[in-house]
Short mmCIF file of the C-alpha atoms (twelve columns), coordinates in Angstrom:
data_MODEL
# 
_entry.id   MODEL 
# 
loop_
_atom_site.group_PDB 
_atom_site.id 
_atom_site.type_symbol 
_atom_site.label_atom_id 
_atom_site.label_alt_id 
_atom_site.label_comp_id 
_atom_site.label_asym_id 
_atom_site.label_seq_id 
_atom_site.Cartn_x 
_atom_site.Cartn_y 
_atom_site.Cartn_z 
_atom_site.pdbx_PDB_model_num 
ATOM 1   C CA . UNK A 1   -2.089  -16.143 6.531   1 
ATOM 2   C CA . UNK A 2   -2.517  -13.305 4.750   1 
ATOM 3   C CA . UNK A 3   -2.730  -12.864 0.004   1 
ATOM 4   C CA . UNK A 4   0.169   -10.668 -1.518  1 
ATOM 5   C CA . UNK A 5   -0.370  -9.524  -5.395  1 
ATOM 6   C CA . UNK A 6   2.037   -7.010  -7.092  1 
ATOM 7   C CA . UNK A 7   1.610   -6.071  -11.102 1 
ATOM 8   C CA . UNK A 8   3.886   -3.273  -13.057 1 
ATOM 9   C CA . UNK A 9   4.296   -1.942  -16.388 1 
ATOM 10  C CA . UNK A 10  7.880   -1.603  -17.430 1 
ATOM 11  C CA . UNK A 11  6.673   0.881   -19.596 1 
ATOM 12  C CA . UNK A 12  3.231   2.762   -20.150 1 
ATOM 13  C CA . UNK A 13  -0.072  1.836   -18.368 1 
ATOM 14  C CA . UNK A 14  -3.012  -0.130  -18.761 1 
ATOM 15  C CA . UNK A 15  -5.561  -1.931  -16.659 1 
ATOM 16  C CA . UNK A 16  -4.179  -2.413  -13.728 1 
ATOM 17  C CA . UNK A 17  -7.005  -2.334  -11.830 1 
ATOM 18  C CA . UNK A 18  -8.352  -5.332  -12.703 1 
ATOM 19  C CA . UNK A 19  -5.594  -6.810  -12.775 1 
ATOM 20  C CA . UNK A 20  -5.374  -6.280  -9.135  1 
ATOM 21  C CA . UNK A 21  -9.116  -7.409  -8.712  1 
ATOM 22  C CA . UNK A 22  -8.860  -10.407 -10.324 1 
ATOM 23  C CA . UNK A 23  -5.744  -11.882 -8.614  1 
ATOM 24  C CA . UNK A 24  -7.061  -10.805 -4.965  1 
ATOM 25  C CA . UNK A 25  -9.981  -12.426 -5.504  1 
ATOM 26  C CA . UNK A 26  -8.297  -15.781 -6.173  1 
ATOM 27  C CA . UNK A 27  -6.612  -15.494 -2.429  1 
ATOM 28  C CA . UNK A 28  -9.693  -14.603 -0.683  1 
ATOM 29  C CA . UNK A 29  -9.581  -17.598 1.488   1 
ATOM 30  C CA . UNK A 30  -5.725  -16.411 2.270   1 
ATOM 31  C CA . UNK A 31  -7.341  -13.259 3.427   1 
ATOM 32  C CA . UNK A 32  -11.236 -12.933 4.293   1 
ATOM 33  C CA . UNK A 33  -10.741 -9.893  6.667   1 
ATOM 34  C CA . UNK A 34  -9.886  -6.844  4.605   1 
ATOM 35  C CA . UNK A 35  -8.774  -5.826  0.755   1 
ATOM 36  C CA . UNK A 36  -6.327  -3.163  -0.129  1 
ATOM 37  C CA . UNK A 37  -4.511  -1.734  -2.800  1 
ATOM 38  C CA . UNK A 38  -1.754  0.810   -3.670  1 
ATOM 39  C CA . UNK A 39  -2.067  1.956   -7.256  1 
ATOM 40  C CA . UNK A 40  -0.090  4.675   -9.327  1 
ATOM 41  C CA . UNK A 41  -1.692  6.815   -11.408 1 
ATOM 42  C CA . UNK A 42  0.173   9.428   -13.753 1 
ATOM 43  C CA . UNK A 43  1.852   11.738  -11.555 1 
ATOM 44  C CA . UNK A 44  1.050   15.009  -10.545 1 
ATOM 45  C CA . UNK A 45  3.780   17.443  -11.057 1 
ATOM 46  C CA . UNK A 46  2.687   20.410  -8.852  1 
ATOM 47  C CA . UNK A 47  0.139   18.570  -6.234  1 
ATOM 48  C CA . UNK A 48  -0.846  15.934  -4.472  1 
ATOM 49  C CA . UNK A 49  -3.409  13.339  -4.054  1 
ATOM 50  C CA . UNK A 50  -4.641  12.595  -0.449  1 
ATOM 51  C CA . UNK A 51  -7.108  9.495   0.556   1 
ATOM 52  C CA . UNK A 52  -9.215  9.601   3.707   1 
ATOM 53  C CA . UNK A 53  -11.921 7.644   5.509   1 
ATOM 54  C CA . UNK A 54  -14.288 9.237   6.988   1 
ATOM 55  C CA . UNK A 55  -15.992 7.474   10.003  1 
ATOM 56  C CA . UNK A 56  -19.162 8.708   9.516   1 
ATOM 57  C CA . UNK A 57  -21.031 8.930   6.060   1 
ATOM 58  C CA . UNK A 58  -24.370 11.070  7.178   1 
ATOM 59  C CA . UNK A 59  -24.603 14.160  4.975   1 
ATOM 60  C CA . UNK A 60  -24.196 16.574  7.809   1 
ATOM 61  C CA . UNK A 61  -20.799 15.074  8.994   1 
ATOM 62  C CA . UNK A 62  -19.432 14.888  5.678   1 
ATOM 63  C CA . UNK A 63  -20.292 18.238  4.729   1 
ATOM 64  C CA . UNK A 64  -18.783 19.534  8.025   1 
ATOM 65  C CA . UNK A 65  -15.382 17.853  7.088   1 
ATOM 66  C CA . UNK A 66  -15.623 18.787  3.555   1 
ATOM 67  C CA . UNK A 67  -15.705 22.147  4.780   1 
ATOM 68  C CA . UNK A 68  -13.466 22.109  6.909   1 
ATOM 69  C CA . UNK A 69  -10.562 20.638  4.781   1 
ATOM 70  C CA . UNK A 70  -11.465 22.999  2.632   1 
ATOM 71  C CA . UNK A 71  -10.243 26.156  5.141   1 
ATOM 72  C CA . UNK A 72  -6.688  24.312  4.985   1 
ATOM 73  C CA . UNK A 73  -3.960  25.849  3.015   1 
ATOM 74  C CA . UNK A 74  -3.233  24.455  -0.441  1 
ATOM 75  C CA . UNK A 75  -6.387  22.711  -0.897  1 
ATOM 76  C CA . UNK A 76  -7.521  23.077  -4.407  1 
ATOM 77  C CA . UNK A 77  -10.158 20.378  -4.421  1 
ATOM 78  C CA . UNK A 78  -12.183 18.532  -2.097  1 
ATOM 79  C CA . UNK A 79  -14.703 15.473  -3.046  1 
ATOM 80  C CA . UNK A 80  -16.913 13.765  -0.481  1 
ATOM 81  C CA . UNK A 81  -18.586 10.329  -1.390  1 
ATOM 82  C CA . UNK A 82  -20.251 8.268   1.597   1 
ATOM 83  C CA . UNK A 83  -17.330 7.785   3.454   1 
ATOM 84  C CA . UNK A 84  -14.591 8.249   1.162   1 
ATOM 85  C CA . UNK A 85  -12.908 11.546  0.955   1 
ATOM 86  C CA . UNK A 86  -10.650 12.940  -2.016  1 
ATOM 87  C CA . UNK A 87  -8.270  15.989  -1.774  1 
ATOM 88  C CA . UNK A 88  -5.815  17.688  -4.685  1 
ATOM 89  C CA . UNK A 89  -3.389  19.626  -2.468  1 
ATOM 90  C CA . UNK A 90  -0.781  21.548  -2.820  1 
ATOM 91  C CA . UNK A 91  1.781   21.757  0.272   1 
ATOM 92  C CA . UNK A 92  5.534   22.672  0.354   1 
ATOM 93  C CA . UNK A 93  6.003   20.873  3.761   1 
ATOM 94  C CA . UNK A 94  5.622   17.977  5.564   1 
ATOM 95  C CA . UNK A 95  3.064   15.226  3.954   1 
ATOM 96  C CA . UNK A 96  2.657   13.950  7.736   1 
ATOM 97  C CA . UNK A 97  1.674   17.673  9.203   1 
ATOM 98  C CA . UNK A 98  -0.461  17.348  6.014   1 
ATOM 99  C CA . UNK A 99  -1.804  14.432  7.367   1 
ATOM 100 C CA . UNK A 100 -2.337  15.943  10.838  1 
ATOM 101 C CA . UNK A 101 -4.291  18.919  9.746   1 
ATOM 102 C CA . UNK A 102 -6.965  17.061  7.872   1 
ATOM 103 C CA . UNK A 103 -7.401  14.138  10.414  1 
ATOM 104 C CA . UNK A 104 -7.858  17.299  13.229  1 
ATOM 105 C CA . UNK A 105 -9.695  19.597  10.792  1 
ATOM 106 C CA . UNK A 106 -13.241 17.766  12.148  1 
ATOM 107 C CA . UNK A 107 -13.782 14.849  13.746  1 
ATOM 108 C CA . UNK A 108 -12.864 11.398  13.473  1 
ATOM 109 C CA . UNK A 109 -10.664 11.227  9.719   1 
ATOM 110 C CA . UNK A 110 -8.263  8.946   9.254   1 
ATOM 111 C CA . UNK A 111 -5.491  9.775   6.273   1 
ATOM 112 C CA . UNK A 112 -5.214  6.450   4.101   1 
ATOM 113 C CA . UNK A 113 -2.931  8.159   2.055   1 
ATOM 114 C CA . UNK A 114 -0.790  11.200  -0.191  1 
ATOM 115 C CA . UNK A 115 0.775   10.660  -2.678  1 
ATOM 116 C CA . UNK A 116 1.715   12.646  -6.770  1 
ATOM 117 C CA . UNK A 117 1.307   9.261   -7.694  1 
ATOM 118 C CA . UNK A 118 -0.142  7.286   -5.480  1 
ATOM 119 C CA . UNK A 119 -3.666  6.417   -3.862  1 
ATOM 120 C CA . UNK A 120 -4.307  3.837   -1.491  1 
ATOM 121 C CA . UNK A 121 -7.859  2.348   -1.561  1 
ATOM 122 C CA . UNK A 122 -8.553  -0.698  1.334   1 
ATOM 123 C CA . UNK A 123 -12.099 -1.583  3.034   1 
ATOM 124 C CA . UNK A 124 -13.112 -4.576  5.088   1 
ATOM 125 C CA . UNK A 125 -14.260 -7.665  2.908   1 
ATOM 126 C CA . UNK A 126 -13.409 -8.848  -0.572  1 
ATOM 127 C CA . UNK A 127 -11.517 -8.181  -3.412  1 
ATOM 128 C CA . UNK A 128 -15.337 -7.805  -5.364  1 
ATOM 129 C CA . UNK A 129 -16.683 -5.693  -2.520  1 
ATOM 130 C CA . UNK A 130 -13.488 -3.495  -2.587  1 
ATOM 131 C CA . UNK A 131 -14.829 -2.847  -6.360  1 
ATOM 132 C CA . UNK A 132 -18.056 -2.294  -6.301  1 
ATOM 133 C CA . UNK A 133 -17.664 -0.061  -3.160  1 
ATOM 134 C CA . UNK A 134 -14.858 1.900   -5.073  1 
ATOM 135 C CA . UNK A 135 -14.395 0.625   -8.706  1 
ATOM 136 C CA . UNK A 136 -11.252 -0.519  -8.464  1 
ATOM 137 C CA . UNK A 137 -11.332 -2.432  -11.810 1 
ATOM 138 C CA . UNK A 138 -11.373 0.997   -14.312 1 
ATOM 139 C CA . UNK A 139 -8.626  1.919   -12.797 1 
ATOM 140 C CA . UNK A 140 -5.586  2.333   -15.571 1 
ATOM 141 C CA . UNK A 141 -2.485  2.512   -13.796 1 
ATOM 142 C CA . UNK A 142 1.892   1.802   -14.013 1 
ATOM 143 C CA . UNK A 143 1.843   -0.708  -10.774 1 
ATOM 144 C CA . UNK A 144 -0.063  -1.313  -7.911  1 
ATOM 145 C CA . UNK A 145 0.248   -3.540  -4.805  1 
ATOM 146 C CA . UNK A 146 -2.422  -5.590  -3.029  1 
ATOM 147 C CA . UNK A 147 -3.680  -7.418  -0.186  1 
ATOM 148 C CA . UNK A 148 -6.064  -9.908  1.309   1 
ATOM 149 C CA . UNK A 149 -5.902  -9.354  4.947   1 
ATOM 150 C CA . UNK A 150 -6.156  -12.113 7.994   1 
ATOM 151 C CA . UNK A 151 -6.218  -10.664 11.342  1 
ATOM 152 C CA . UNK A 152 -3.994  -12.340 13.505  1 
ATOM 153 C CA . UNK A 153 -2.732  -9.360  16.145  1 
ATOM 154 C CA . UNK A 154 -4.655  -6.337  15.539  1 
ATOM 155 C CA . UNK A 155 -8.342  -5.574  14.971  1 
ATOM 156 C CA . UNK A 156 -10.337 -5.758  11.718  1 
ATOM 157 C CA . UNK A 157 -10.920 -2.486  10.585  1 
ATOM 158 C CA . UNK A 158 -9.592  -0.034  7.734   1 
ATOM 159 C CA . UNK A 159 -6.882  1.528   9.690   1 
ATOM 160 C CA . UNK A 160 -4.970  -1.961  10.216  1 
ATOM 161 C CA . UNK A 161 -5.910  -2.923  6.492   1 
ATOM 162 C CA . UNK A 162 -2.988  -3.130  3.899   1 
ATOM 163 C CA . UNK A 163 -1.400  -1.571  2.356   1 
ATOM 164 C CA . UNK A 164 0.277   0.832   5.170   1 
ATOM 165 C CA . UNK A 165 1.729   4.015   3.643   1 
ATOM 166 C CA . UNK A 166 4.805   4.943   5.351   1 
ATOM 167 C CA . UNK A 167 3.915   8.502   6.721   1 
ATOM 168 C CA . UNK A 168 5.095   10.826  5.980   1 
ATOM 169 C CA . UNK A 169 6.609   9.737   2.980   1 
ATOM 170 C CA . UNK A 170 5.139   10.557  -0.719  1 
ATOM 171 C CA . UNK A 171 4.338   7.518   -2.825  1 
ATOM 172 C CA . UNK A 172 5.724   4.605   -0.773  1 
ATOM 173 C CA . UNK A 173 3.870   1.948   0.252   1 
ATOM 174 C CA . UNK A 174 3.890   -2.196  1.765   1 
ATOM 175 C CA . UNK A 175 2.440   -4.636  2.261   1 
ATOM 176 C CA . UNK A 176 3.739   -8.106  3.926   1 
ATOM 177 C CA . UNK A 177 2.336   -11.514 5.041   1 
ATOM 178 C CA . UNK A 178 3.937   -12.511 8.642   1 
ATOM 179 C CA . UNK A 179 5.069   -11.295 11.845  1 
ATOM 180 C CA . UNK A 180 8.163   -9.118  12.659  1 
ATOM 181 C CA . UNK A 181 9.083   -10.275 16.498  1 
ATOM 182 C CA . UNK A 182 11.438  -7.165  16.625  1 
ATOM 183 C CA . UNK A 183 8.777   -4.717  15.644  1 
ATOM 184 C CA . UNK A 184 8.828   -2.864  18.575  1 
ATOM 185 C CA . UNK A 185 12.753  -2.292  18.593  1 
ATOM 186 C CA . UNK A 186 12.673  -1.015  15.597  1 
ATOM 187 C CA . UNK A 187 9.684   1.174   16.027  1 
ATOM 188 C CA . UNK A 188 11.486  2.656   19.000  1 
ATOM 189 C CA . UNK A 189 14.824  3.006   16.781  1 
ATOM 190 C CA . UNK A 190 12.892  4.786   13.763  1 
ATOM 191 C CA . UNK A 191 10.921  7.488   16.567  1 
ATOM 192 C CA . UNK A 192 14.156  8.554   18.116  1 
ATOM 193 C CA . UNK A 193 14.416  9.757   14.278  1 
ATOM 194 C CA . UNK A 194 11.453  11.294  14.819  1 
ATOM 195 C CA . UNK A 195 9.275   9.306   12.931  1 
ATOM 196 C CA . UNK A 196 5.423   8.581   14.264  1 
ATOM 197 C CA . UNK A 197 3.557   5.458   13.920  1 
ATOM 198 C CA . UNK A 198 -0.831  5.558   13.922  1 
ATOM 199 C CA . UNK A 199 -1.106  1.577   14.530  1 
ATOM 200 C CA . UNK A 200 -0.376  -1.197  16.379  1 
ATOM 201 C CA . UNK A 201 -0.096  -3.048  12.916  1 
ATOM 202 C CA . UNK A 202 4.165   -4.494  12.701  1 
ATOM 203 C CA . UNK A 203 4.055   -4.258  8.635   1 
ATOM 204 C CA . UNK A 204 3.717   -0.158  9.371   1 
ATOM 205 C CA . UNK A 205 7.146   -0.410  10.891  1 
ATOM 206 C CA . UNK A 206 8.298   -2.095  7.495   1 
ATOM 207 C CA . UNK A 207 6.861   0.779   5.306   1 
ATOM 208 C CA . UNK A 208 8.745   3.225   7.667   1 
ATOM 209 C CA . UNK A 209 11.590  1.452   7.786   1 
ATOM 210 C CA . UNK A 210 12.314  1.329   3.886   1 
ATOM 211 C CA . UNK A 211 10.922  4.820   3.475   1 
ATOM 212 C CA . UNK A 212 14.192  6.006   6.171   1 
ATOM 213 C CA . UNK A 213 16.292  3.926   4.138   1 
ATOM 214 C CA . UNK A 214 15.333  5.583   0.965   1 
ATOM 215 C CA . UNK A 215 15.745  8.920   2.461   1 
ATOM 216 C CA . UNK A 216 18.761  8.354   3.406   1 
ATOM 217 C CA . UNK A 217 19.761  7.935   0.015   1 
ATOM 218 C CA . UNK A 218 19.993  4.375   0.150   1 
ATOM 219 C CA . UNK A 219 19.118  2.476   -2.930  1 
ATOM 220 C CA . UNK A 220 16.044  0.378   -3.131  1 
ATOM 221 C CA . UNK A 221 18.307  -2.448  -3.559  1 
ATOM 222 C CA . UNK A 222 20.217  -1.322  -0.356  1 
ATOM 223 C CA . UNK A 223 17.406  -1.365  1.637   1 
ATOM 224 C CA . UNK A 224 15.763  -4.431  0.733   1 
ATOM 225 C CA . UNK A 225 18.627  -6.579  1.708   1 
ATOM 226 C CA . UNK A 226 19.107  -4.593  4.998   1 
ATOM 227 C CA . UNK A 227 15.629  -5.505  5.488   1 
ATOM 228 C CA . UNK A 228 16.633  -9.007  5.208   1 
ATOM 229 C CA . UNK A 229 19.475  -8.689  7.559   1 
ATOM 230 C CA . UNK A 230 17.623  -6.537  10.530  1 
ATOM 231 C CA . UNK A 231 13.897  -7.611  10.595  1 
ATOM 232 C CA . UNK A 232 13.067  -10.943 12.693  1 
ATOM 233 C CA . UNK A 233 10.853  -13.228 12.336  1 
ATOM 234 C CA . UNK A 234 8.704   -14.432 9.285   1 
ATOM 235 C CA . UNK A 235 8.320   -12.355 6.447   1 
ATOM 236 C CA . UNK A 236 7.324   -11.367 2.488   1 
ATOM 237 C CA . UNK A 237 6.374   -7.953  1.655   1 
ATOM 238 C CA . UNK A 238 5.929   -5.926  -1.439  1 
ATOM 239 C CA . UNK A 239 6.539   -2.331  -1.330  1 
ATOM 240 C CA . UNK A 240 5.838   0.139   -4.125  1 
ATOM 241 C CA . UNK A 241 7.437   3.692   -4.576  1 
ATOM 242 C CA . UNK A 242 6.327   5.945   -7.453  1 
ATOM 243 C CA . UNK A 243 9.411   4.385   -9.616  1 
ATOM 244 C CA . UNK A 244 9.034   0.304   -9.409  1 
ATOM 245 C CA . UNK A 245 8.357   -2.751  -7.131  1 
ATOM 246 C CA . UNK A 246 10.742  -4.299  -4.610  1 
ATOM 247 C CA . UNK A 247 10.057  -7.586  -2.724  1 
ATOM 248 C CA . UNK A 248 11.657  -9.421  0.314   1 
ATOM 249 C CA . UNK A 249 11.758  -12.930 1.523   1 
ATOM 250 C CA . UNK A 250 12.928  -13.702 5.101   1 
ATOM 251 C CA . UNK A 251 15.871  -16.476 5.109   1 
ATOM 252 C CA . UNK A 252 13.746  -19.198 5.999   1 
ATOM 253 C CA . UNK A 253 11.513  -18.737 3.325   1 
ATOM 254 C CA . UNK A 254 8.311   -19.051 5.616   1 
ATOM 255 C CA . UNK A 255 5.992   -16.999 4.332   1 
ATOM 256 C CA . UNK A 256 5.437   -18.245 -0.007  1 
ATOM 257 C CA . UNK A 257 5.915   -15.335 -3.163  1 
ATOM 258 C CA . UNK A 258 5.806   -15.914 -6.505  1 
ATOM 259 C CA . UNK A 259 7.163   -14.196 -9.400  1 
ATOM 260 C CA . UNK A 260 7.102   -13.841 -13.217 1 
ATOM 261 C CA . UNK A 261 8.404   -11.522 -15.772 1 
ATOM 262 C CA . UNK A 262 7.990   -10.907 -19.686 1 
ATOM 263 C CA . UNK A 263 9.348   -7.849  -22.021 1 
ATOM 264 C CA . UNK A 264 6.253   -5.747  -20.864 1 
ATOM 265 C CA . UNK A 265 5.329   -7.076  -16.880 1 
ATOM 266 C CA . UNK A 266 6.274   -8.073  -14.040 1 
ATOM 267 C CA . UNK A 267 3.847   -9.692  -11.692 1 
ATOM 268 C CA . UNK A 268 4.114   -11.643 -8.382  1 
ATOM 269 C CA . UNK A 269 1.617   -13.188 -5.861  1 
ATOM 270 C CA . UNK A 270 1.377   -15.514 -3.179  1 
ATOM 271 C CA . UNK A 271 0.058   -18.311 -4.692  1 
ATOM 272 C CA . UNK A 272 0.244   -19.133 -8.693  1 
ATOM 273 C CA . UNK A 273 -3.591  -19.341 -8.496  1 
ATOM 274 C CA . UNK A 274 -3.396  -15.315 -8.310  1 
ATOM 275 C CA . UNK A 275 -1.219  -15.410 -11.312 1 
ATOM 276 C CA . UNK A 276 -3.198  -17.664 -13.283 1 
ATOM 277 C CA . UNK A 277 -6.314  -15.584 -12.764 1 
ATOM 278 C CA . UNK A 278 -5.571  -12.866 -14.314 1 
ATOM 279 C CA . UNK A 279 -2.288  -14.322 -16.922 1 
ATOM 280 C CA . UNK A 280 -4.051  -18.177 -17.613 1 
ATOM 281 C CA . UNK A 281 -1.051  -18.519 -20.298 1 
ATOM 282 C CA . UNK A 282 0.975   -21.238 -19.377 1 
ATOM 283 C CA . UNK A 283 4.097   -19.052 -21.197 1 
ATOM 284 C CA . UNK A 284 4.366   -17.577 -18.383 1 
ATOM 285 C CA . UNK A 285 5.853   -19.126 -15.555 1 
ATOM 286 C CA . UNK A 286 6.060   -18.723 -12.218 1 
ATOM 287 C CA . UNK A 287 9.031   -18.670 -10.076 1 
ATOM 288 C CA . UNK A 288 9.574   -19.262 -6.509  1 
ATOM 289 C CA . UNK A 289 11.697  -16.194 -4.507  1 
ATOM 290 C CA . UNK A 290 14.346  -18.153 -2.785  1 
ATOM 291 C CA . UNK A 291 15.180  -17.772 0.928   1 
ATOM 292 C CA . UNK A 292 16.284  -14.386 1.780   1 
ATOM 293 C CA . UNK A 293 16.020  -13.529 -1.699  1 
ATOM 294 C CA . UNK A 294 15.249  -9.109  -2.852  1 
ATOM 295 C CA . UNK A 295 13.964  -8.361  -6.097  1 
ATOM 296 C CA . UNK A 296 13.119  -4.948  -7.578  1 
ATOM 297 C CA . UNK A 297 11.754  -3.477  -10.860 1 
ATOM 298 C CA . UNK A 298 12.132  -0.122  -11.885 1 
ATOM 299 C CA . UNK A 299 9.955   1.653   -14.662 1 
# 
């Protein structure tokens, strides 16, 4: 069934952390698997930010990675905290041979994310375990997008938790509630392009997919509604660059998504409940993407 919760800033930043926290909660039951969360911070103009899991949080193993991302070129800083690793890195090529070096620089890592702006933070459980585990709520940011996660096709673990970046791509993330019956199609069109997928997870394919269009030099716009147009089956997805929000809605509106906008937000969800949590004035209303409808906001 899946929760989808997306919040920006026109202009600025603020709390969007708990934002986030407080809306995901509200579709736990949508979602009791896995929690995750795309947020932008302020940008970094010369680096970048890169997210990893580490699968084992004894002292010795982390200390060994630590270490060992630490011999890579670029890397400026490294922090290590039970199983969550931190890089600032700076790299003039390829984010996924990036990506690559650190997963293979000692054991089992897996790369969550890298981003200037962006930092993707997702766990198994809740919303409220997501932020006590990682403090999601102090968190001020310009827009994030979230996720409460049920497994339907893949296994429950981090890896196959939204939000999915789409490697090797800086700053672009999705997430999506559904099932794209043409996923493997397209992941076969996107690799002769020489792109790489890490799971057997079909929303990856979307994050790809709009990340190719982009580069491209495509509009956001553009390819949202190609989206539309070329993915089967059921479908609503969020995805977040480092300038804005875009969402999708497959033509036969199956999957539900919410939206509502004032002079300083935007913010859409799943289910108004989401809204409500965290906006409980009844100013604001809610309204319902239409079939096959694309929406974007830029900052």
């Amino acid at each position: 069934m899946c929760g989808l919760v997306g919040f920006l800033y026109k202009t600025g930043f603020g709390p969007v952390g708990e934002v986030q926290v407080k809306m995901l909660d509200a579709l736990y039951r949508r979602g009791p698997d896995s929690t995750g969360i795309a947020i932008y911070g302020r940008p970094k103009e010369s680096e970048y930010v890169l997210h990893a899991r580490l699968h084992d949080a004894g002292d010795g193993y982390r200390e060994g990675v630590v270490a060992a991302v630490k011999r890579l070129g670029g890397v400026k800083q490294v922090t290590a905290e039970g199983s969550d690793l931190r890089a600032r890195v700076v790299w003039p090529g390829d984010l996924g041979e990036l990506a690559d070096s650190v997963e293979h620089a000692n054991g089992e890592v897996e790369v969550m994310s890298v981003g200037r702006a962006m930092e993707i933070i997702k766990d198994v459980g809740s919303a409220s375990d997501l932020d006590r585990r990682y403090r999601i709520s102090s968190l001020q940011a310009s827009h994030a997008i979230g996720h409460t996660r049920m497994a339907t096709e893949s296994r429950v673990d981090v890896l196959h938790s939204h939000p999915f970046w789409a490697r090797p791509f800086s700053d672009i993330a999705v997430v999506h509630n559904g099932h794209i019956t043409n996923e493997h199609k397209l992941k076969r069109r996107l690799e002769m392009k020489g792109h790489r997928f890490y799971t057997g997870n079909d929303s990856e394919a979307i994050a790809v997919y709009i990340a190719d269009k982009l580069e491209e030099g495509g509009t956001l716009d553009d390819a949202l509604r190609d989206s539309v147009r070329e993915l089967d089956g059921t479908f609503a997805y969020l995805v977040s660059t480092d300038e804005g929000i875009g969402v999708a809605r497959d033509p036969f509106a199956t999957k539900p998504m919410l939206w509502a906008e004032t002079d300083e937000f935007v913010v859409l969800a799943s289910e108004e409940v989401a809204i409500r949590a965290a906006f409980p004035d009844v100013r604001l209303v809610p309204q319902e993407l239409a079939a096959g409808e694309v929406r974007w906001w830029l900052r």
